[in-house]
LOMARNU-614915 format. One line per field, with one value per residue (C-alpha): residue in three letters; x, y, z. Coordinates in steps of 0.2 Angstrom, whole numbers, always signed. Example, Ala and Ser with C-alpha at 12.3 -4.5 7.8 and 13.67 -1.06 7.14 Angstrom:
2
r: [ala:ser] $
east: [+62:+68] $
north: [-22:-5] $
up: [+39:+36] $
//
This chain:
301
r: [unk:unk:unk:unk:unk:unk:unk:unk:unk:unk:unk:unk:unk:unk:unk:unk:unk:unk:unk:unk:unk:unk:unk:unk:unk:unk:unk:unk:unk:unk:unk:unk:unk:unk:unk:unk:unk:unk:unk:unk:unk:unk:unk:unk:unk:unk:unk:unk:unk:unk:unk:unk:unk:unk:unk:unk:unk:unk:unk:unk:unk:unk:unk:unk:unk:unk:unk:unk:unk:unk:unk:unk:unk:unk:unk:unk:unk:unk:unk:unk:unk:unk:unk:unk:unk:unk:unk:unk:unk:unk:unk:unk:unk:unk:unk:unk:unk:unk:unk:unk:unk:unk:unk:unk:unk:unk:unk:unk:unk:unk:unk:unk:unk:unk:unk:unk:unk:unk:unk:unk:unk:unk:unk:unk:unk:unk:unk:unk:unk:unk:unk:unk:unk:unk:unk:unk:unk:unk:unk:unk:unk:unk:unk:unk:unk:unk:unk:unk:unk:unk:unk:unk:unk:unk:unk:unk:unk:unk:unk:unk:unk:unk:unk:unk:unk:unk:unk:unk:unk:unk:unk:unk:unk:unk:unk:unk:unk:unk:unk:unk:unk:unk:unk:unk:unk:unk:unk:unk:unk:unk:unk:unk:unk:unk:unk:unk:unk:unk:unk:unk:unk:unk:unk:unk:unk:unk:unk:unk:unk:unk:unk:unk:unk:unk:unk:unk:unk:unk:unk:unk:unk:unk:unk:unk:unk:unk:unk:unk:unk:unk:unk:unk:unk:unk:unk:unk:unk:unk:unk:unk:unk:unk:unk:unk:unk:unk:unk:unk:unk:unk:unk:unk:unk:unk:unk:unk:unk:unk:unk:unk:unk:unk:unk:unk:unk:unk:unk:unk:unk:unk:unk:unk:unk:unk:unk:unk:unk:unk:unk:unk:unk:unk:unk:unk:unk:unk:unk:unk:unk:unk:unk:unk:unk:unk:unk:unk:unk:unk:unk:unk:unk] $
east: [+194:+176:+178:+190:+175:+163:+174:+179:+161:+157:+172:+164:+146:+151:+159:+146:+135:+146:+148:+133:+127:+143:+138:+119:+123:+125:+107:+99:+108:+98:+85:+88:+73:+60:+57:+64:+50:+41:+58:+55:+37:+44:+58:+43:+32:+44:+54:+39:+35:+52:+54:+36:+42:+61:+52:+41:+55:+67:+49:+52:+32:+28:+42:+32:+16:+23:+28:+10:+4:+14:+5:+21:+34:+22:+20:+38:+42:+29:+41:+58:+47:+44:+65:+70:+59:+65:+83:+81:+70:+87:+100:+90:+90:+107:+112:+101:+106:+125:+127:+136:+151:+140:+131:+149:+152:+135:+141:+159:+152:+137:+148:+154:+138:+131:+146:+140:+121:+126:+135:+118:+105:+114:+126:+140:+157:+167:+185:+197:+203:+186:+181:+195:+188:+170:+178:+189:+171:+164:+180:+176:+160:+163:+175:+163:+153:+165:+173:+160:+145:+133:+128:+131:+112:+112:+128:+121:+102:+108:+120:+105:+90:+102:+110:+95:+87:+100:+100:+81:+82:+97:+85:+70:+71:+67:+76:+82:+72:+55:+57:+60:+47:+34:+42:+39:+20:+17:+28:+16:-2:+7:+16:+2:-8:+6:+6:-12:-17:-2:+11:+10:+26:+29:+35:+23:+9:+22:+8:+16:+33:+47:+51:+69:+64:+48:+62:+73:+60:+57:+74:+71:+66:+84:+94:+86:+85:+102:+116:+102:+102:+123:+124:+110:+124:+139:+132:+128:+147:+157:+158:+151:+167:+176:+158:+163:+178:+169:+155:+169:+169:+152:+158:+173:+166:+154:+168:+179:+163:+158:+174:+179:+160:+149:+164:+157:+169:+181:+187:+198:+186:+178:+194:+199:+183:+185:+202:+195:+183:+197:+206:+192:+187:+207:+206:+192:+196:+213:+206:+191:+205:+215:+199:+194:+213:+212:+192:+203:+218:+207:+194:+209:+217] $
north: [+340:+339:+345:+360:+365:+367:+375:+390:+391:+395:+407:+417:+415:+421:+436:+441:+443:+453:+465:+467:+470:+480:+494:+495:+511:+517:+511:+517:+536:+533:+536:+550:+560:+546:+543:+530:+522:+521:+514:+500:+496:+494:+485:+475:+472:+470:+457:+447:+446:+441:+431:+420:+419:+414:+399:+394:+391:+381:+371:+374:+379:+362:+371:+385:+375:+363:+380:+387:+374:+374:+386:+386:+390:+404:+412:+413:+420:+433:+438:+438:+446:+461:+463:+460:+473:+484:+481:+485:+504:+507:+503:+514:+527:+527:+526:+542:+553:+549:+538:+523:+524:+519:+507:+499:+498:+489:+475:+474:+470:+459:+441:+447:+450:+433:+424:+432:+429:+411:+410:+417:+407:+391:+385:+388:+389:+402:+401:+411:+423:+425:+432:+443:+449:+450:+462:+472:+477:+482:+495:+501:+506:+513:+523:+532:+534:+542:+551:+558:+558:+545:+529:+523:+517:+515:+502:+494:+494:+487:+472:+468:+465:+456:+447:+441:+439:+427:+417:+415:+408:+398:+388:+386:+373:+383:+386:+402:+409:+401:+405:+423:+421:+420:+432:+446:+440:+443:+461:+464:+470:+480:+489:+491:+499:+513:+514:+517:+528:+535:+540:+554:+560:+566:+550:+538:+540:+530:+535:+553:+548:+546:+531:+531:+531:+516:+507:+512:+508:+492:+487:+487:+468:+465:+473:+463:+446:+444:+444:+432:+419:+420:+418:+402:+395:+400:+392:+377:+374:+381:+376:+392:+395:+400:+408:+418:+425:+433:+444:+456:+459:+470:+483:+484:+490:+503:+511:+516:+523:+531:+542:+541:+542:+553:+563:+556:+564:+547:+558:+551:+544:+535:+529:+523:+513:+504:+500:+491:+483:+475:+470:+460:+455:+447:+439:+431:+426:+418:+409:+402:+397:+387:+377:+374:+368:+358:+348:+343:+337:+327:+320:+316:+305] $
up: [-357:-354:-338:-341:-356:-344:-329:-343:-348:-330:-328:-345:-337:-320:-327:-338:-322:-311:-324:-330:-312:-310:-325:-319:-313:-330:-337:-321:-323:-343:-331:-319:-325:-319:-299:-291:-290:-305:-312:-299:-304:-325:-318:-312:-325:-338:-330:-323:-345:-349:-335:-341:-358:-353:-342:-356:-367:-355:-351:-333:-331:-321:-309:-307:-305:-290:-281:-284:-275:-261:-251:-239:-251:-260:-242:-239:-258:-255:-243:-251:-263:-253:-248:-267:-272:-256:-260:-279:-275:-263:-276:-288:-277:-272:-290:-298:-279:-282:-270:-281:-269:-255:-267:-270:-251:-247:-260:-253:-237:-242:-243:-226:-218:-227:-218:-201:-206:-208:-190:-182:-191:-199:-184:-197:-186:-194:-193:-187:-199:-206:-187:-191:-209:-201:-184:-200:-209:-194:-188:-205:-204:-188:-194:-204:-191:-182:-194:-203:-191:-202:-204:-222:-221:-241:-240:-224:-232:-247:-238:-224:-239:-252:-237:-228:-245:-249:-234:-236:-254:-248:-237:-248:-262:-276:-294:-296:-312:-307:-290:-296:-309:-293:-284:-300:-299:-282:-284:-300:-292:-281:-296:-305:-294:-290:-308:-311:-295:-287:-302:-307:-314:-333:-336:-332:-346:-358:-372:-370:-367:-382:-391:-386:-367:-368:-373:-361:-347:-355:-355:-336:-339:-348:-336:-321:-330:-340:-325:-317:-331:-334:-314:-316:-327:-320:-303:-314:-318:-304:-284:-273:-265:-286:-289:-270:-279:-293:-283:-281:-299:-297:-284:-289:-309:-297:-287:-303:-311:-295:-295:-314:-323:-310:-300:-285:-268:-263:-245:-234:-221:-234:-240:-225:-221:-240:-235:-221:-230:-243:-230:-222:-242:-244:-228:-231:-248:-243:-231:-242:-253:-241:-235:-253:-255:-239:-244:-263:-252:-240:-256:-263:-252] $
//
């Protein structure tokens, strides 16, 4: 019973996160008006405050002080630090220029490319079928390229930084929220300091701005901490492949607001190369079904 508590706590959790990271495109469209940018450096600074008073109340600061000393692992955050914040400035982007189809697409194809990251730089084997879903996402984003003459370099930006950002994090030893924690206090001198010589936008003295839209900036922090803190506990209480499942969740949410909400063009081509893309996405998910199926079978017996 116990068990079966905690598995449907995770399910909720898990869900809560895709689809809060799913309808980001519609806080970031509140935002339209303010560059790109400067939306990144309050996502910034407000989620480097919420973040320090989150970890002060789970009394995870001795966390934070064992990675500070560890002059390795603070090097290598600085890093992940620069592609999170590289990844989040795209996403922006791609949201406030109408490009949350493309958006969508990077996402659909980011636990494909993880899979292919994990082949190159882990000497994990892949199977079969998942050569087959990898070989199926690539003919689909050839067939943009052919089709339509360009390279989706938003969905392929945004699956190479939160891919490679992923496989980073994966081999460092870090908890998720301090480790994110340090990360928004390397990011933070650098936001500042676009904030205070280079931005120079109506919005960026918040002294002049409305009430309704500080707000609005300041939510940047709530926006980019929640989904982190439901998938910290959903991880908690599920196995990776069941959390795999769920990732899906997110894109999908961006796609029908992409076409439904902002009227963005779904053409044929680009039809095509999402069809692809599920394809690959069901393959790979039957498969990682089977195996997971396959390790209860053999831990059982």
């Amino acid at each position: 019973m116990q068990a079966a508590n905690e598995t449907k706590k995770g399910v909720i959790n898990a869900l809560c996160a895709y689809t809060l990271w799913g309808i980001a495109p519609i806080y970031f469209k509140l935002l339209s008006m303010v560059p790109a940018m400067e939306i990144l450096v309050h996502r910034i600074v407000w989620s480097f405050v919420l973040l320090v008073a989150i970890v002060l109340l789970m009394g995870n600061w001795s966390k934070v002080r064992a990675i500070y000393r560890d002059r390795k692992k603070l090097a290598w955050l600085f890093f992940t630090s620069l592609i999170l914040a590289a990844n989040w400035l795209l996403f922006i982007w791609a949201v406030n220029n109408d490009y949350i189809l493309e958006a969508s697409l990077g996402y659909y194809i980011n636990p494909l490319f993880s899979v292919a990251l994990a082949m190159l730089f882990l000497g994990e084997r892949l199977s079969r079928w998942q050569l087959v879903a990898v070989a199926l996402a690539m003919v689909g984003v050839l067939i943009q390229l052919i089709s339509l003459g360009s390279v989706p370099y938003v969905a392929l930006g945004l699956a190479t930084s939160f891919g490679v950002y992923g496989l980073l994090r994966k081999k460092m030893p870090v908890d998720s929220l301090p480790g994110l924690l340090i990360e928004s206090f390397w990011m933070l001198p650098l936001g500042l300091l676009y904030w205070a010589f280079f931005a120079e936008s109506a919005t960026s003295n918040m002294m002049l701005n409305d009430m309704s839209l500080n707000v609005t900036l300041i939510a940047a922090g709530l926006v980019t901490t929640a989904p982190l803190l439901f998938f910290t506990a959903a991880a908690k209480r599920l196995p990776l492949t069941t959390m795999g499942f769920f990732q899906y969740v997110g894109p999908s949410i961006m796609f029908v607001l992409a076409i439904t909400v902002y009227n963005e063009q779904l053409i044929f081509e680009k039809m095509l190369t999402f069809a692809f893309i599920w394809s690959a996405l069901v393959i790979y998910s039957i498969d990682s079904l089977k195996k997971r199926r396959q390790r209860k079978r053999q831990a059982n017996s």
